[in-house]
C-alpha positions as CSV (number, residue, x, y, z in Angstrom):
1,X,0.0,0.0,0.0
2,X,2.7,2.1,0.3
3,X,3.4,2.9,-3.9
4,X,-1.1,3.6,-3.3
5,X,-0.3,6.3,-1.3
6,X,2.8,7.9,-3.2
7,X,0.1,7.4,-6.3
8,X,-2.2,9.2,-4.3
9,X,0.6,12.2,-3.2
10,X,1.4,12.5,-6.6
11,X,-1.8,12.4,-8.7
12,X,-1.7,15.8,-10.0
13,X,1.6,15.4,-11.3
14,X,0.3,11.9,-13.2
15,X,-2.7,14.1,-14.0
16,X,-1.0,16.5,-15.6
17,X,0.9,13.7,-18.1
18,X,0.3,13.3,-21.5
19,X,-0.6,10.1,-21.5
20,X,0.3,6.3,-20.2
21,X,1.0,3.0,-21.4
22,X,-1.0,0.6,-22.0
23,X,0.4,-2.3,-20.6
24,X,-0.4,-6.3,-19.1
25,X,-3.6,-6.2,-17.1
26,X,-2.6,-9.0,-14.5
27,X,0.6,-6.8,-13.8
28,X,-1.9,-3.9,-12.9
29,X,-4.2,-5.7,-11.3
30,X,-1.9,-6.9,-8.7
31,X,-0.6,-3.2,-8.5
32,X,-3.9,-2.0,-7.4
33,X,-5.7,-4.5,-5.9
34,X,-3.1,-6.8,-3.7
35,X,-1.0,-3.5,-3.0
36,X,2.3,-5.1,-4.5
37,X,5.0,-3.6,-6.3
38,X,5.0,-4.9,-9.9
39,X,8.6,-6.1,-11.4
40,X,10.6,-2.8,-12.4
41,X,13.1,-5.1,-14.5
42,X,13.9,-4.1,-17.8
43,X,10.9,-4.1,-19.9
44,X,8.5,-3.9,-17.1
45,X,8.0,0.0,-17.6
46,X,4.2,0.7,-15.3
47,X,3.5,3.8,-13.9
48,X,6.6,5.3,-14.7
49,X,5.8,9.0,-14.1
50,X,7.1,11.6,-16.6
51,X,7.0,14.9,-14.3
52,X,6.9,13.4,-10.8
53,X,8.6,11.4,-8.4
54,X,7.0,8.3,-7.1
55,X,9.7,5.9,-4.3
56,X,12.1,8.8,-4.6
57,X,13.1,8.6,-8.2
58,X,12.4,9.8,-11.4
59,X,10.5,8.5,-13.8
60,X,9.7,8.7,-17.9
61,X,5.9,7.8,-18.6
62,X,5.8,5.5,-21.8
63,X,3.3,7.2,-24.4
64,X,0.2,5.9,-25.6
65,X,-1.3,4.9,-22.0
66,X,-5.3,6.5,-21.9
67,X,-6.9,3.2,-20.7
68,X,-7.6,1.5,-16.7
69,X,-7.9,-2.2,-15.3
70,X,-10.6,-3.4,-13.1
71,X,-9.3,-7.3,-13.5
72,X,-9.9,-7.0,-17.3
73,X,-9.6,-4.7,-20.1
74,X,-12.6,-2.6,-20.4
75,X,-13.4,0.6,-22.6
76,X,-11.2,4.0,-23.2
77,X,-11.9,6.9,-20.9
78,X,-13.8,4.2,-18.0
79,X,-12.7,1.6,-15.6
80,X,-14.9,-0.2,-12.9
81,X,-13.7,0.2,-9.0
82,X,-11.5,-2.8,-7.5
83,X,-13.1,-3.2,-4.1
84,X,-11.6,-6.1,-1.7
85,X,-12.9,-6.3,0.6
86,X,-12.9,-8.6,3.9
87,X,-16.7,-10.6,4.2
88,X,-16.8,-8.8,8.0
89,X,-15.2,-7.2,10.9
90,X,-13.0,-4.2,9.7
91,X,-10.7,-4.6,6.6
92,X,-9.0,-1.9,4.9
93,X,-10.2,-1.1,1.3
94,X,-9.1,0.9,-1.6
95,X,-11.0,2.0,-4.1
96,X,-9.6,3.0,-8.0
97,X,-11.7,6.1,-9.1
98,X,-12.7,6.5,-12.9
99,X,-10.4,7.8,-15.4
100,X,-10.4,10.4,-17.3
101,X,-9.1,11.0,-21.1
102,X,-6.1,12.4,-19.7
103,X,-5.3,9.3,-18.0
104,X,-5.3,10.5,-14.2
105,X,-6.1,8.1,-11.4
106,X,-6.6,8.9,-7.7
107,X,-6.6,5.9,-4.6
108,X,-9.3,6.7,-2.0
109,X,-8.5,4.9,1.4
110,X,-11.1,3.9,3.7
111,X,-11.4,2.1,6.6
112,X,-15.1,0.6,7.0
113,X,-16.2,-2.2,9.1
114,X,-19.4,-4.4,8.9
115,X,-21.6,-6.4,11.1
116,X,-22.7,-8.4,8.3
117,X,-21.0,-10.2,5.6
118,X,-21.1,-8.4,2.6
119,X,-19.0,-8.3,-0.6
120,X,-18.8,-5.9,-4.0
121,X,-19.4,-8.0,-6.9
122,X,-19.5,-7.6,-10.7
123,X,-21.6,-9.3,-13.2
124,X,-19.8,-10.6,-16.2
125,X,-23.1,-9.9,-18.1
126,X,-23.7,-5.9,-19.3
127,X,-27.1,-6.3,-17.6
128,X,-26.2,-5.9,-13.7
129,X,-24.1,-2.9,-12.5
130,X,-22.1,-2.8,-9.5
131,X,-23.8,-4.1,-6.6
132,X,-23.1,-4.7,-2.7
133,X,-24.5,-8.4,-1.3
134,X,-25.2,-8.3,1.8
135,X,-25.8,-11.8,4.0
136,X,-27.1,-12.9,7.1
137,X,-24.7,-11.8,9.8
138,X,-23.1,-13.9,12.4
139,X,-24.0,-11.9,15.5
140,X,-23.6,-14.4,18.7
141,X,-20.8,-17.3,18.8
142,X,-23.5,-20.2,18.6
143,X,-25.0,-18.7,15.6
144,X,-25.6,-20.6,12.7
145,X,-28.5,-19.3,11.0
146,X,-31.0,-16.6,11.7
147,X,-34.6,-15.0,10.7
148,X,-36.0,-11.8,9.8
149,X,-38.0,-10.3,12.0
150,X,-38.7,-7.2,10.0
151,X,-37.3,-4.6,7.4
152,X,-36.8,-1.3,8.5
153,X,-35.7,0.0,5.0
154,X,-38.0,-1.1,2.1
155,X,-36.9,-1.8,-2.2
156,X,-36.2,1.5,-3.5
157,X,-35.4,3.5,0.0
158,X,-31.6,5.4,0.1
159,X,-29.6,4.1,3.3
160,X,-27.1,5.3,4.8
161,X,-24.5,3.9,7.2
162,X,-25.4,3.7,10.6
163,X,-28.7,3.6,9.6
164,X,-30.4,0.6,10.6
165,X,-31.5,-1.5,7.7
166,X,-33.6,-4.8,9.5
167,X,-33.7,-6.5,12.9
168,X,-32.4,-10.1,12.9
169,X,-33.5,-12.6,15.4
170,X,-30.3,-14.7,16.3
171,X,-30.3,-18.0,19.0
172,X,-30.6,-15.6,21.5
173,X,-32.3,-12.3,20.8
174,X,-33.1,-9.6,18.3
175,X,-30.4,-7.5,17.1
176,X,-30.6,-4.4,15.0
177,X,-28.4,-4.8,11.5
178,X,-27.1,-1.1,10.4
179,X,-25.8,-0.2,6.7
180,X,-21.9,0.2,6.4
181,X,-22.3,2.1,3.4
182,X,-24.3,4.6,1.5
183,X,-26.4,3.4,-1.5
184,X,-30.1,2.3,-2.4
185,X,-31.5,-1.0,-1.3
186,X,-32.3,-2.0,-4.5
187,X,-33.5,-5.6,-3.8
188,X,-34.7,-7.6,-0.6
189,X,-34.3,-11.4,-1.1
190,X,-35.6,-12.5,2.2
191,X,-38.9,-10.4,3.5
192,X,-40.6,-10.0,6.8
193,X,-40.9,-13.5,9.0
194,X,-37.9,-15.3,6.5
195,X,-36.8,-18.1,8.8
196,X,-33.8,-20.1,9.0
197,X,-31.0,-18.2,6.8
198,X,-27.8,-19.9,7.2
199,X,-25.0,-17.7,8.4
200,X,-23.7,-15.8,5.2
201,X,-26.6,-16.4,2.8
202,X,-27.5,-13.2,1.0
203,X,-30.3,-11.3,1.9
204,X,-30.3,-8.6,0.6
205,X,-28.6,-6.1,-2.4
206,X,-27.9,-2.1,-2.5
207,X,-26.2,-0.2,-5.4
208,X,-24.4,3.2,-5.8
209,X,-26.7,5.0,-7.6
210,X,-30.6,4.7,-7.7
211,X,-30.9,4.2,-11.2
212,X,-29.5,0.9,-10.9
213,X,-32.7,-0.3,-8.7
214,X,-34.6,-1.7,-11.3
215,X,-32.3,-3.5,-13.0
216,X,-32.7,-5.7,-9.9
217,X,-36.0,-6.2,-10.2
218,X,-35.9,-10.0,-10.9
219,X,-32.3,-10.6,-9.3
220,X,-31.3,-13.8,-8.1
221,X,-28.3,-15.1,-6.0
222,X,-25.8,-17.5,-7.6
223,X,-23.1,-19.5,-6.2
224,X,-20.7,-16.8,-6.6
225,X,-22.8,-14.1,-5.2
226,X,-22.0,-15.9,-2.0
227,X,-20.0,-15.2,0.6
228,X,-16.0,-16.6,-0.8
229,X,-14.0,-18.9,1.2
230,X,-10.4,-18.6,0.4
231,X,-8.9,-21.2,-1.9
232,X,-5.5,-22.5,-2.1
233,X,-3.9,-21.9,-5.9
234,X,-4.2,-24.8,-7.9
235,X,-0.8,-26.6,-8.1
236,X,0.1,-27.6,-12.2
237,X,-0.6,-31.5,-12.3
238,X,2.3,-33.5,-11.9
239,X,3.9,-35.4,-15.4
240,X,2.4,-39.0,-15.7
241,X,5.3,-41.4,-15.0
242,X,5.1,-44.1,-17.3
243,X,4.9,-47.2,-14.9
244,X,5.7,-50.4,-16.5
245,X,2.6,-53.0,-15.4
246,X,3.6,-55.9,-12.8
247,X,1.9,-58.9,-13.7
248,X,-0.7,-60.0,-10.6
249,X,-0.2,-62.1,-8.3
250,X,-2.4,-64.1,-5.9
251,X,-0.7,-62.9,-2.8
252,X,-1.3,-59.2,-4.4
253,X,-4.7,-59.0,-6.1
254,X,-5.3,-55.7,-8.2
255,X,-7.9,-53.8,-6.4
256,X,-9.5,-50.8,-9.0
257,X,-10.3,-48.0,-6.8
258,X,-13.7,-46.3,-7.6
259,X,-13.6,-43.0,-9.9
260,X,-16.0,-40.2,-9.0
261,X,-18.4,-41.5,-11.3
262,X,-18.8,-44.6,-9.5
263,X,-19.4,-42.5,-6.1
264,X,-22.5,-43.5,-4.5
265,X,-24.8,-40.5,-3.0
266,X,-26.7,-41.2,0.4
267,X,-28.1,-39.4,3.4
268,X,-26.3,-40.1,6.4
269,X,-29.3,-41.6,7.7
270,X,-29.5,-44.4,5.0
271,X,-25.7,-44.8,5.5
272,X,-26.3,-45.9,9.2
273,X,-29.2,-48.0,9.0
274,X,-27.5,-49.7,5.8
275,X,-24.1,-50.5,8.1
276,X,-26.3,-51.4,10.7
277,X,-28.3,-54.1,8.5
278,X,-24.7,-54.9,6.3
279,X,-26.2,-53.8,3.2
280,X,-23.9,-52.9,0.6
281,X,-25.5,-49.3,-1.3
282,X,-24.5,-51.1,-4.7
283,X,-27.5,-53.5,-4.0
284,X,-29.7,-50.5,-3.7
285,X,-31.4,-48.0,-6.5
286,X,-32.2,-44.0,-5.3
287,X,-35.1,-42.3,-5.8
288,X,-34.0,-39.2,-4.2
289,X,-32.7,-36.3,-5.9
290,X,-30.5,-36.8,-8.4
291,X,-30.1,-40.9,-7.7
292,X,-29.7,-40.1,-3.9
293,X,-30.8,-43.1,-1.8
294,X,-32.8,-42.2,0.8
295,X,-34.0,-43.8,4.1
296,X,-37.4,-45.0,2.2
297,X,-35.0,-47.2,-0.5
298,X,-33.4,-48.8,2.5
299,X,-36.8,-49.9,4.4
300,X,-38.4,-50.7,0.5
301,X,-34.9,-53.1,0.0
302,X,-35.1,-54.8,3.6
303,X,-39.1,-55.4,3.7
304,X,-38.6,-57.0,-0.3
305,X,-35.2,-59.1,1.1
306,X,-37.4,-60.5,4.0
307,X,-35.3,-59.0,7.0
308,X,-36.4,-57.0,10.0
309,X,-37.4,-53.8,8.4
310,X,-37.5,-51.0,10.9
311,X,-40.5,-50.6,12.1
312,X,-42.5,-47.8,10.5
313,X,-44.1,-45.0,12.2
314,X,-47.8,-45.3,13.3
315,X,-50.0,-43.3,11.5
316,X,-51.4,-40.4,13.2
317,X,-55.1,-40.8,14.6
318,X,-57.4,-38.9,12.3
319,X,-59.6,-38.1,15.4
320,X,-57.0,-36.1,17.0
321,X,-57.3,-32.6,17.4
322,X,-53.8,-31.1,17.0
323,X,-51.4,-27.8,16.3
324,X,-47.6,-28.4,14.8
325,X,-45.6,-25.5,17.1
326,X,-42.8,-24.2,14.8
327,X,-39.5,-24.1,17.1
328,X,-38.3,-20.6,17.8
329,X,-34.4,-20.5,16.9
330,X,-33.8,-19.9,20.8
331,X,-35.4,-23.4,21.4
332,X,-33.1,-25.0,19.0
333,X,-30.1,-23.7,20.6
334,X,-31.1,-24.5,23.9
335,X,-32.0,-28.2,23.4
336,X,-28.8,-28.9,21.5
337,X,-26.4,-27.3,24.5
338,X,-28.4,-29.1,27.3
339,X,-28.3,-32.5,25.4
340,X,-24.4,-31.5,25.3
341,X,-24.3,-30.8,28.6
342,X,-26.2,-34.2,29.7
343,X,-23.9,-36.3,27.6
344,X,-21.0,-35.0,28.1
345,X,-20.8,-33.5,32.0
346,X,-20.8,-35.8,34.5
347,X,-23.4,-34.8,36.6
348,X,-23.8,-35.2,40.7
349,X,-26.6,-33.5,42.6
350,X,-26.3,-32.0,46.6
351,X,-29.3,-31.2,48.3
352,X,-30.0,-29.1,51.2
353,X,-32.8,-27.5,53.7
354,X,-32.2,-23.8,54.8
355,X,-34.5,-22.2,56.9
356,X,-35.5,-18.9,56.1
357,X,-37.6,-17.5,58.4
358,X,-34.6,-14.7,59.1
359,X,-34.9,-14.0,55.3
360,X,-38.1,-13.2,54.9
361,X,-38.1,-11.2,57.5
362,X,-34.8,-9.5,56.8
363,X,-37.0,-9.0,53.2
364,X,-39.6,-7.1,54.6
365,X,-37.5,-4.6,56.7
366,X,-35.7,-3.8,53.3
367,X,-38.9,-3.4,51.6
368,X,-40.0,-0.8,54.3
369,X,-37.2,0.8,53.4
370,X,-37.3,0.5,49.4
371,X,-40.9,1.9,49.5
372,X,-40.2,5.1,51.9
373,X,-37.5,6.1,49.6
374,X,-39.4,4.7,46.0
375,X,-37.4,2.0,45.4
376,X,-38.6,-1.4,43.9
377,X,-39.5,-4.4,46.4
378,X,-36.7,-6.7,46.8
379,X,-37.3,-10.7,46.3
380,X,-36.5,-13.4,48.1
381,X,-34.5,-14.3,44.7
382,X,-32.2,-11.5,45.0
383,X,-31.3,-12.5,48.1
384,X,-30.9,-16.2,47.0
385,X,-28.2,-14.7,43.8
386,X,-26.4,-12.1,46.6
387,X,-26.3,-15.3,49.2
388,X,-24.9,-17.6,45.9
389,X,-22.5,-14.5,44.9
390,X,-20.8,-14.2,48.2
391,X,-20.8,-18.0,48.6
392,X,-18.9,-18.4,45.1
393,X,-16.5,-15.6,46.3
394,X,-16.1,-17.7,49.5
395,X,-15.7,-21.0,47.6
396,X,-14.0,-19.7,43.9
397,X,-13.2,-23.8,42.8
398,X,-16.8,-23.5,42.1
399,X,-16.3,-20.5,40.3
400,X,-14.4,-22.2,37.4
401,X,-15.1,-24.0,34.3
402,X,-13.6,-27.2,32.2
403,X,-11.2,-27.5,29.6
404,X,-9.3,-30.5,28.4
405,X,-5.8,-29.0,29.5
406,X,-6.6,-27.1,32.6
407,X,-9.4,-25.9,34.8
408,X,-9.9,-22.1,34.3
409,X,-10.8,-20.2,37.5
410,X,-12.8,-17.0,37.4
411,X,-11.7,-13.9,39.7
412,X,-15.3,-11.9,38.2
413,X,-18.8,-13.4,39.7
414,X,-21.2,-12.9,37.1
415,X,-24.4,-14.9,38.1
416,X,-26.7,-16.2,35.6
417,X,-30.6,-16.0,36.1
418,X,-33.0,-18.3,34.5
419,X,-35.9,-16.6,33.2
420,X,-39.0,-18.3,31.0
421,X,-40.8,-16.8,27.9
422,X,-43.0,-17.4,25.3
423,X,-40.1,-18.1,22.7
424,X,-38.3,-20.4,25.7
425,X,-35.6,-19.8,27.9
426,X,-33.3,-17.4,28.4
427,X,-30.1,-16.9,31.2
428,X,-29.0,-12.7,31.2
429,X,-26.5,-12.0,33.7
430,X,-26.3,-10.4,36.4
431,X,-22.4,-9.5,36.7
432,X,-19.7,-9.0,39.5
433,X,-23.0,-9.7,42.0
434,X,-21.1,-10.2,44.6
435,X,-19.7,-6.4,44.4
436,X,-23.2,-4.8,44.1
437,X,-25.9,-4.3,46.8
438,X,-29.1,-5.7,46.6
439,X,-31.1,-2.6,45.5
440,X,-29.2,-3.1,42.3
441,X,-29.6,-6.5,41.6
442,X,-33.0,-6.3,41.9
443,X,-33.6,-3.4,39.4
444,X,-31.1,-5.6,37.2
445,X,-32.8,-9.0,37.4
446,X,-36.2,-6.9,36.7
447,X,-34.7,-4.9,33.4
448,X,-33.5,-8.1,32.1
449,X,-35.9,-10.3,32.4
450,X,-38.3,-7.7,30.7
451,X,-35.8,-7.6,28.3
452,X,-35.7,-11.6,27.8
453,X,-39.8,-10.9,27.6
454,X,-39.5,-8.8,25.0
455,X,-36.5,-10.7,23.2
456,X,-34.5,-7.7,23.2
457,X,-31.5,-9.1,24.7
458,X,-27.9,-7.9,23.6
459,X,-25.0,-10.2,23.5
460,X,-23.3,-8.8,26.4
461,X,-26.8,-9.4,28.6
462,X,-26.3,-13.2,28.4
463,X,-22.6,-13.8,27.5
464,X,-19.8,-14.3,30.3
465,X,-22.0,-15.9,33.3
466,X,-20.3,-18.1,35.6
467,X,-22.4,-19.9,37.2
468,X,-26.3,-20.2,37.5
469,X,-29.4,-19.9,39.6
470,X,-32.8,-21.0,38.3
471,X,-36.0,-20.3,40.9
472,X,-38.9,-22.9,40.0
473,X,-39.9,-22.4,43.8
474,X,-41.2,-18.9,44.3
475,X,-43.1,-18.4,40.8
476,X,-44.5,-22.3,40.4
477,X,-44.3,-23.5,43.8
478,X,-42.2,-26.4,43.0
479,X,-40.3,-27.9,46.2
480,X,-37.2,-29.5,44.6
481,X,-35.5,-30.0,41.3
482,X,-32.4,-30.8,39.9
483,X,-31.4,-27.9,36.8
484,X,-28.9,-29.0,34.1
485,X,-25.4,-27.4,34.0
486,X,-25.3,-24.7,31.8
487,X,-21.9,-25.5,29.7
488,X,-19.1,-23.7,30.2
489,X,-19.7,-23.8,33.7
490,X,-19.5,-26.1,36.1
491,X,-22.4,-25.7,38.5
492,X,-26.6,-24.6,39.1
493,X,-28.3,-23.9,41.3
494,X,-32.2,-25.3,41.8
495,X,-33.8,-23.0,43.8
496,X,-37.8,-24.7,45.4
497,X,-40.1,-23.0,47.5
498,X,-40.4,-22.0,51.1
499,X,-42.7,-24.2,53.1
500,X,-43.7,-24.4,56.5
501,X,-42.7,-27.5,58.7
502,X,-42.8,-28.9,62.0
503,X,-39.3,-28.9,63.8
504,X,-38.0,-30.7,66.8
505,X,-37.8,-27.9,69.5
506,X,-34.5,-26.9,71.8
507,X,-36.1,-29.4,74.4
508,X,-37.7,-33.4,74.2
509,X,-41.2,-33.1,73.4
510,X,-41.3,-29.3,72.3
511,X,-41.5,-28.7,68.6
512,X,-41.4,-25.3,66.8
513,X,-42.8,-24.4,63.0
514,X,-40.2,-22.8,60.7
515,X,-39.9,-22.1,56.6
516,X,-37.8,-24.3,54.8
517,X,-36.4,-24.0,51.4
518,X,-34.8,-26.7,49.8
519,X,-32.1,-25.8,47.3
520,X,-30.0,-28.3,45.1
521,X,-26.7,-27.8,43.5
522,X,-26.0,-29.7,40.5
523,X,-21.6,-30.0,39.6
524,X,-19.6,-31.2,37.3
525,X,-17.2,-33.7,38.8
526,X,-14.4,-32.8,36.7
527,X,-14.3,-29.5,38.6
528,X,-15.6,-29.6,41.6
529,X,-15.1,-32.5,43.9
530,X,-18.3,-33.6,46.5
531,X,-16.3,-32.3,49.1
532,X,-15.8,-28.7,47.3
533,X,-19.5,-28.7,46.2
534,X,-20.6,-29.7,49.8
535,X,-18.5,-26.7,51.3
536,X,-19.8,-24.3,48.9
537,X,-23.3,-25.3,50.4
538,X,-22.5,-24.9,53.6
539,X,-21.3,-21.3,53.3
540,X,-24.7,-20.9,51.0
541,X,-26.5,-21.7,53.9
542,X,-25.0,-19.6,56.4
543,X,-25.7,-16.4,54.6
544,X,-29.1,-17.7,53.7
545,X,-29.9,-18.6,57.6
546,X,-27.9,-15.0,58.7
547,X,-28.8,-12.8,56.1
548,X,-27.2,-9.7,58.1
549,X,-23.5,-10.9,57.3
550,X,-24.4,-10.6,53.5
551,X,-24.7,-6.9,54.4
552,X,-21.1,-7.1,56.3
C-alpha cells in the first residue's frame, strides 16, 4: 500500500501527463488491488511518471497509456472500482476512481467495518451494475442461521450507514443490523418472517446509484454471489510417470479404486441404517434427488429381502385434534447445548434445607425501606443470587469452568438468572453480584428479564455468566429439582419453595414451625469434587440462615 499512497501524493503530477501506457492487465491488477509492487526489470516500464517522483526517483511515462484495469480490459476513458474487501469485521479497502481521457487516477482509502458479511461484486453480463450483497450476519458465537423479524428499510429507499436496515432474530435475541455504506437497497431477497438463513446467505442487495434499482427487479443469487472462502492456488498436475505393469499375483490381487463417477450418493441416515443391517448401497437403486438413496429405498430393500425392516411409524389418529408448534431459533439452541451438557458432564446432585424464616423477615425490613424512599420491592430471589455470589467468592473452585488442558478459575462473579418466555428460555447475567448491593440486583434482574420478555436481549446481557441460579420455587411452587449445568460452567443452582414444617424444639417433646427452602446444587465432577461442592453449600446456607452478614 505504500506505492497507493505515493500514487495518491502525486496524482496531480500523473494528471497533468500526457498520456500512459498501455500495458499487461494481471501486472496492474496486482498493483492495485493486492498493493504489491510490480517487477521494475527491464521491460517492465508501469507507472513510470514523466513529471513526478514516485519511491524517490524519477520516472519517464511510456506514451500511448489512456486506458484503466478493473481485472480486465474494459473501454477507453472508463474503468470499474476494485473493491476487496474482507466478508466482515473491519478490513481496509481501496477504491480506484474512474479515469479520465487524460489518464489520471486517484486511490481513495477507507477504513469501513461491517456487522454483516457483505461483498462488492460484478456481473460478467452488461445487464447488472455494481452491486453490494449483503448476507445474514453472524452476531452471537452459537450462531448458525437466523430469521428476519422485520425490514426497516424497504426496495427503493436510500440508506445510509449507521442507519439501521432490519432486525435479525439470532439464537438468543433480536439485534438491530445497520448499513456500512451509503447506497439504495435495490433488492430484498428475504422479506418480513424469513426463517432459517444460514450464516452468510444473502439477503439482501444495494447499489451506488438509484438508477441501478430496477435493473434488480428480478435478481437472483448465484453461487458466486456468495460469501467466498479462500482457496488454495491450484498446483500444475504433476507429469504421468510411465509405470511399467507388474503382472498380478495371488498374494497381491489388483484392487481398482472407484472414480468419482462410480461415487454413490446417500443421506447419512440411510448410510447408518444400511451399516447397521450390512447392506452394501450397490445393491440399492435411489429415488432421491438426483439418484440419492434415501431412508425410504433402505426400508423398501429390507421389507422386499425378508429381514427386520424398521418398524415404521404409526399413523397419526385422524380423530385427533392437533397444532404443529414451529421451534423458535432460541429453542433449538437450547436443546442442543443441554443435550451437550447431559452427555457429556458428568453430573452429581447435593441437596439441602435452609431455613429462612430470618430471610423473609430481613426481606420485609428492606422493603419498608425501598418503598419510603421509592425504590422497587426486593425478592427473596435476590437474596438467593447475593447469598450464591458471596458464597462463590467464599468458595472460587466453584467459580471455574472445564477444559481439556486445565481448569480455568474465574476472579469476576457474574451470576446467571434463568428466566422463562414465550419463545423459551433465556439466562441474562447479572455480573460481578457479589460487588453490588441488593437494591441493584433487583432493578437488574427486573430490566433483564423484561428484556428476555420482550426478546431484546444484547450479547453482552447473556454472554460471560459463571455460574447459574434457576428459581422454580417462588413463581410455580415447586419444592425441589435438579437444573442442568449450563456449559461452560460447572455448576446450578435449583432454587424450590419455602414451606412451613414442623421442627423438633430446643427441648424433648417441644416442637417449633419454621420455613424451609430446599435448594439443590448440580456439579460437574471434573471440577468440583463432592467435598468442594458440599463446602460451597455450607457457606450458601450460612448467609441464607444469617442474612445480616451478607450486608457485612
Amino acid at each position: 500500500m505504500t506505492y497507493a499512497t505515493h500514487v495518491l501524493r502525486h496524482s496531480k503530477k500523473i494528471g497533468s501527463s500526457s498520456n500512459l501506457i498501455r500495458h499487461d492487465s494481471a501486472v496492474l491488477v496486482r498493483w492495485f488491488s493486492n498493493g504489491m509492487r510490480p517487477s521494475m526489470e527491464k521491460g517492465d516500464d508501469i507507472l513510470r511518471c514523466q513529471s513526478g517522483l514516485i519511491s524517490g526517483e524519477r520516472h519517464n511515462i511510456p506514451k500511448s497509456f489512456n486506458r484503466c484495469y478493473s481485472g480486465s480490459a474494459v473501454s477507453n476513458n472508463s474503468c470499474r472500482t476494485v473493491s476487496p474487501r474482507m466478508s466482515c469485521g473491519n478490513a481496509l479497502r481501496t477504491t480506484i476512481a474512474p479515469c479520465t481521457s487524460t489518464g489520471s487516477m486517484s486511490f481513495i482509502r477507507r477504513s469501513s467495518g461491517s456487522q454483516a458479511p457483505s461483498r462488492r461484486g460484478f456481473s460478467s453480463a452488461s445487464d447488472l451494475p455494481p452491486h453490494q450483497a449483503i448476507g445474514m450476519p453472524s452476531l452471537s458465537p452459537t450462531m448458525t442461521e437466523g430469521n428476519i423479524a422485520r425490514w426497516l428499510k424497504k426496495e427503493g429507499d436510500k440508506v445510509s450507514p449507521g442507519e439501521v436496515l432490519c432486525e435479525v432474530e439470532t439464537d438468543k435475541a433480536t439485534v438491530e443490523m445497520e448499513c456500512m455504506e451509503e447506497g439504495y437497497l435495490a433488492k430484498i431477497l428475504h422479506g418480513d418472517g424469513a426463517s432459517s438463513i444460514k450464516v452468510g446467505e444473502v439477503i439482501a442487495v444495494t447499489v451506488e446509484e438509484e438508477d441501478d434499482i430496477a435493473k434488480f427487479k428480478d435478481y437472483q443469487p448465484s453461487t458466486s454471489d456468495a460469501t467466498p472462502s479462500p482457496k488454495a492456488p491450484a498446483s500444475p498436475p504433476p507429469p504421468k510417470e510411465e509405470v511399467a505393469e507388474k503382472p498380478v499375483t495371488p498374494s497381491q490381487p489388483k484392487v481398482s479404486k472407484p472414480s468419482a463417477a462410480d461415487r454413490i450418493f446417500a443421506s447419512p441416515l440411510a448410510r447408518k441404517i444400511a451399516e447397521d443391517h450390512n447392506i452394501p448401497l450397490t445393491n440399492i437403486k435411489g429415488t432421491g434427488p438426483e439418484g440419492r438413496i434415501v431412508k425410504a429405498d433402505i426400508d423398501d430393500y429390507l421389507a422386499s429381502r425378508g429381514k427386520d425392516a424398521p418398524a415404521a411409524a404409526p399413523k397419526a389418529d385422524t380423530s385427533l385434534d392437533y397444532m404443529d408448534i414451529p421451534v423458535a431459533q432460541i429453542r433449538k439452541v437450547t436443546a442442543s447445548r443441554l443435550l451437550l451438557s447431559k452427555q457429556t458432564i458428568p453430573h452429581y446432585y447435593l441437596t439441602v434445607d435452609t431455613c429462612v424464616d430470618k430471610l423473609i423477615e430481613l426481606r420485609s425490613r428492606l422493603n419498608s425501606l425501598q418503598e419510603a424512599s421509592g425504590g422497587k420491592k426486593l425478592s427473596v430471589n435476590d437474596l438467593v443470587i447475593k447469598a450464591a455470589a458471596l458464597a462463590l467468592r467464599k468458595v472460587p473452585q466453584c467459580n471455574s469452568s472445564w477444559t481439556n488442558d486445565y481448569i480455568r478459575q474465574y476472579h469476576n462473579v457474574n451470576i446467571n438468572v434463568a428466566v422463562q418466555t414465550d419463545n423459551g428460555l433465556y439466562v441474562p447475567v447479572v455480573r460481578d453480584a457479589d460487588k453490588k448491593g441488593l437494591s441493584t440486583i433487583s432493578e437488574e434482574v427486573k430490566n433483564l428479564a423484561q428484556k428476555a420478555k420482550e426478546n431484546s436481549l444484547k450479547p453482552q446481557d447473556y454472554e460471560g455468566g459463571t455460574f447459574t441460579v434457576s428459581n422454580l420455587g417462588g413463581p410455580f411452587g415447586i419444592k425441589q429439582f435438579c437444573a442442568i449445568i449450563n456449559p461452560p460452567q460447572s455448576a446450578i443452582l435449583a432454587v424450590g419453595s419455602a414451606e412451613k414444617r414442623v421442627l423438633p424444639g430446643s427441648s424433648e417433646g417441644q416442637y417449633k414451625f419454621a420455613s424451609m427452602m430446599s435448594v439443590t446444587l448440580s456439579c460437574d465432577h471434573r471440577v468440583i469434587d463432592g467435598a468442594i461442592g458440599a463446602e460451597w453449600l455450607k457457606a450458601f446456607k450460612g448467609y441464607i440462615e444469617s442474612p445480616e452478614s451478607m450486608l457485612l
